[in-house]
N, C-alpha and C positions, 0 to 999 in steps of 0.2 A: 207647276208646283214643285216640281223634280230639282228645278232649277233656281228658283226659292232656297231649299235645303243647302245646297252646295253651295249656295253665295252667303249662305249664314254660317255654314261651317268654314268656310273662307274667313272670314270676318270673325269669328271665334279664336280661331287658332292664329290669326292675325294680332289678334289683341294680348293673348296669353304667350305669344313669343317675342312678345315687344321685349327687348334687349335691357337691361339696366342702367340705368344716366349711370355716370362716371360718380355722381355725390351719392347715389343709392350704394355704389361697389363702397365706396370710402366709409361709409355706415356698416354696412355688411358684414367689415373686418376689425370694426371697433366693438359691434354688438357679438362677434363671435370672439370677441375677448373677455367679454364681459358673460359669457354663457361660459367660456372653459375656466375664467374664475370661479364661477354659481358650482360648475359641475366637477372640479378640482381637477381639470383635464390638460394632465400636462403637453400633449402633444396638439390639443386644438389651441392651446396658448403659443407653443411653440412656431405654429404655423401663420400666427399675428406678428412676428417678429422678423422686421431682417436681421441681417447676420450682425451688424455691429448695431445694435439697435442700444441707446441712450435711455437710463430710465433716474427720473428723480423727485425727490418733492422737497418741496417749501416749508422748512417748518424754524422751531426756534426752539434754540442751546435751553439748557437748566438756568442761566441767568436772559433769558428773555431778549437773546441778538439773534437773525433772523440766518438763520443759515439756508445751505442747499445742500439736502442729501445726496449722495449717488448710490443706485444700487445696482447690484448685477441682476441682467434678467435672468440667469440662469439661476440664480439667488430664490430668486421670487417666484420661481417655476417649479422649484424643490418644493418649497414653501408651501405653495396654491398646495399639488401634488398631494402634500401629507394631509389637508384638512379633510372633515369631510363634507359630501358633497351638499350646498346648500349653506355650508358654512358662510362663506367670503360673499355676501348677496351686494354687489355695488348696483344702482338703481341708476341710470343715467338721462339726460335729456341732450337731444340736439343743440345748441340755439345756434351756435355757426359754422361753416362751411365753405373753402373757398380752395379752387384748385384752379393750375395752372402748368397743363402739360401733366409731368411727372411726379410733382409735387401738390400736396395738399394738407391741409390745416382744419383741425376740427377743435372746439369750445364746446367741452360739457360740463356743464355743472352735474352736480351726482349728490346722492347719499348714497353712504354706505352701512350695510346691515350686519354682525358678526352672529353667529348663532342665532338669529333673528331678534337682535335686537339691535337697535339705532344706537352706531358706533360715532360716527363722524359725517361731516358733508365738505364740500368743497367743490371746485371745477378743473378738471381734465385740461390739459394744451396737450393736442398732437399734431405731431407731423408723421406727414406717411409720403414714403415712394413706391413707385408705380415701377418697380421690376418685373420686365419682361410680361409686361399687362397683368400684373396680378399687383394691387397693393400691400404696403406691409407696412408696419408702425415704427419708423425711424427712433423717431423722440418724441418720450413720453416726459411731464414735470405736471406734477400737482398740486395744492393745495389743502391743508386738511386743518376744519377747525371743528368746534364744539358749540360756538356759539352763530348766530343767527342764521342756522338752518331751516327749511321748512318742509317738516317730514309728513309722509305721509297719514 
């Protein structure tokens, strides 16, 4: 029976130290972007980003031609920063996933919430590198619209 115990606790802490797949870490550091959005946490955003990290989105001019904005991350880290917390609610879903080595690529579609009300929807492109075994979000580009959303 003694020996029972110690091969179940074997087998316990077996299973609870199983390691993280490499698409679990690449999730990990997109959904804690999306909490230091929620939480207006300039330094767990900070910690999402490499150093020359790319941020932009898809949208269109006052006459309806489709540009590309750039912005600074440090821009939008000010930004996040000042709201308060629960403000910025972006809601995200997985659907793709795909890494190779050091590089990885993730497909979210999202809605996003502003003071708890349904602002916009669209989907996330990222890219992330795998510096010194820790991911970070190279390049971000989004798009953002109003119509055929499906909120919750």
């Amino acid at each position: 029976m003694k020996y029972f115990f110690i091969l179940l606790t074997i087998l316990t802490c077996g299973k609870s130290a199983k390691s993280q797949t490499a698409e679990d870490s690449v999730k990990a550091v997109i959904n804690s972007l999306f909490t230091g959005m929620k939480n207006a946490d300039p330094e767990l955003l900070k910690k999402c980003f490499a150093d020359s990290m790319v941020l932009q989105t898809i949208s269109r001019s006052r006459e309806g031609k489709l540009i590309v904005v750039n912005e600074k991350p440090a821009a939008f880290i000010d930004f996040i920063s000042k709201e308060q917390p629960g403000n910025a609610d972006e809601r995200i879903f997985f659907e793709t996933i795909k890494i190779d080595g050091p590089l990885a690529i993730a497909w979210t579609p999202y809605n996003f919430y502003y003071k708890g009300n349904f602002s916009h929807c669209g989907v996330n492109s990222f890219q992330l590198v795998r510096f010194n075994g820790e991911w970070k979000i190279q390049y971000l580009i989004d798009t953002r619209r109003k119509q055929g959303c499906k909120t919750d």
